[in-house]
N, C-alpha and C positions, 0 to 999 in steps of 0.2 A: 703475314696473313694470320699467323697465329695470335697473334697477340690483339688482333683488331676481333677475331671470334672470341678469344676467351675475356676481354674485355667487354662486347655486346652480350654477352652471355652473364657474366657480374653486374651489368647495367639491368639487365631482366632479372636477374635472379633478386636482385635489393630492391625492385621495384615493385616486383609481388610481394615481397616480404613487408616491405612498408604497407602495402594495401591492407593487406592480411593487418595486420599490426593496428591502423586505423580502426578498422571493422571493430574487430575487438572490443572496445572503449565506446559504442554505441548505448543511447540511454536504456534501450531495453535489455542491457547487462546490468543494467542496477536499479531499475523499478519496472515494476508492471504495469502501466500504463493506459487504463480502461478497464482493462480484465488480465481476470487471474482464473487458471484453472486450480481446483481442489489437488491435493498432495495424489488423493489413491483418486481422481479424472470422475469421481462421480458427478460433480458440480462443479458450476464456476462463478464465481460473483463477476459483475459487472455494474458500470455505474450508468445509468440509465437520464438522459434528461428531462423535467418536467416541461408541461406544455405551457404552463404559466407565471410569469415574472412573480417576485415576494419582493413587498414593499416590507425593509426591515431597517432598525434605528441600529447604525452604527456608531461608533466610537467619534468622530470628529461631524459628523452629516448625516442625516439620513440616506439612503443608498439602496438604489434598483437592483436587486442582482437577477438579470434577465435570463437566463436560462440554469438555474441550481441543478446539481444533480444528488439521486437519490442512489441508494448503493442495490443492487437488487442481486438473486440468485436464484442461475438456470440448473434443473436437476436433467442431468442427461436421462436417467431411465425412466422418468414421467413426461420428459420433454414441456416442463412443466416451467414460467417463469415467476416469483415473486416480490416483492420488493420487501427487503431484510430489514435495512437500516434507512427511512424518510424525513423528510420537512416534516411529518403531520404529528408524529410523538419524539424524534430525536431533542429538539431544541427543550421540550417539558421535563423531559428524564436527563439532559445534560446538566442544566439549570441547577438539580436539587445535589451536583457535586463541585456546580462551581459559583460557589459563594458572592466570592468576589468579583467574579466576572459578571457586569449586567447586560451584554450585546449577546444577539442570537446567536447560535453557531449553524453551519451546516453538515449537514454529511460529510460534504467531500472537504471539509477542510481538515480532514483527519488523514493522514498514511495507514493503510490498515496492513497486521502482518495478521496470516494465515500460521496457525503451529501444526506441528503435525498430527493434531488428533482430529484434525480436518475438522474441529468442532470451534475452537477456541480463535478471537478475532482480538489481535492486540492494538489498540488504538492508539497513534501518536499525534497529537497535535501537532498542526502547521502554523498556527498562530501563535505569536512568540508572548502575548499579553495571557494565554492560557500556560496556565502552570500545570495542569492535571492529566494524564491519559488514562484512558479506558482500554475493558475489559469487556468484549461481547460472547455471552454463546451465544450459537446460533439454533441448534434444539431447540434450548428453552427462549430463544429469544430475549435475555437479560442481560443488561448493561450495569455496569457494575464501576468502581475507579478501580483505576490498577495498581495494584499495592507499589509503595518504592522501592520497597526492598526485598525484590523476589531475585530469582534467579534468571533471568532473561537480561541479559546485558547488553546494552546501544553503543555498540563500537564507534557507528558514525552515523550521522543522518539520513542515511539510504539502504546502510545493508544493519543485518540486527544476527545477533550469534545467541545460542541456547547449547550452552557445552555440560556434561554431565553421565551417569548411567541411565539409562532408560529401564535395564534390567539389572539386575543383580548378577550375572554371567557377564554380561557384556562385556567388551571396552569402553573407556572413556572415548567420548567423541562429541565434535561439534557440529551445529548444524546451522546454517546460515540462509537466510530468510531476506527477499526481496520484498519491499513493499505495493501495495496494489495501490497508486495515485491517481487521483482524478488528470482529467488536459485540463480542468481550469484552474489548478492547483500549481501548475506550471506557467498556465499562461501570465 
């Protein structure tokens, strides 16, 4: 009798533990997924859909993309929403850093990571024929390329590390960043 409870009992025990274990490794451990809240909760960007389809000249065809989305940001203590990064000047100011590249880009085809100055917006391209990522503040509103050789290191294609002193006391330490992706980025 003993051995039939302490047996049902390791049958539960490794089966929560597997559950538990599963959970874990869900995709919202390694992106963010629509929205992101800011570092210090004062805003959150979210990506926002337009109400109407952009006829744009792709690479192999022309190509509907029926519902694009635009990147925007809710300020908690104005309860206030705008739209940060859009269709209407993204593709003109992307344009003037990628030379080589002649097809549109969108917003959401970018991973954007949030740094901790809750100001600076790191842009990683998800289209592999772009070679270039961007640099947004959000203050000023200015997109910029993002130099290659700074100090922000891309471990792997989902999570992003920023190791160093932040202060001169400090310790060394890293800090590791989720990206905020579009659902059509996945789909």
């Amino acid at each position: 009798m003993k051995k039939i409870v302490r047996t049902l009992f390791i049958i539960i025990f490794v089966a929560n533990f597997t559950y538990a274990d599963e959970k874990d490794y869900s995709a919202d451990n390694f992106f963010h997924i629509g929205q992101m809240n800011s570092h210090d909760e004062n805003f959150s960007l979210y990506f926002k859909t337009r109400e109407k389809p952009i006829l744009a000249r792709g690479e192999e065809s022309n190509y509907i993309t029926d519902f694009p989305q635009d990147l925007y940001i809710y300020n908690y203590k104005t309860k206030t929403s705008l739209p940060l990064i859009s269709y209407e000047w993204f593709p003109s100011k992307a344009k003037f850093f990628l030379e080589e590249y002649d097809f549109p880009v969108f917003p959401e085809d970018f991973a954007y990571y949030l740094l901790k100055d809750n100001n600076t917006l790191v842009m990683i391209s998800a289209i592999k024929n772009i070679n270039k990522n961007f640099q947004f503040d959000i203050t000023n509103k200015k997109l910029n390329q993002y130099p290659s050789s700074g100090k922000f290191e891309f471990i792997i294609s989902s999570i992003a590390k920023n190791c160093g002193h932040s202060q001169l006391k400090e310790n060394y330490k890293c800090n590791y960043y989720k990206p905020l992706i579009s659902n059509n980025l996945i789909n």
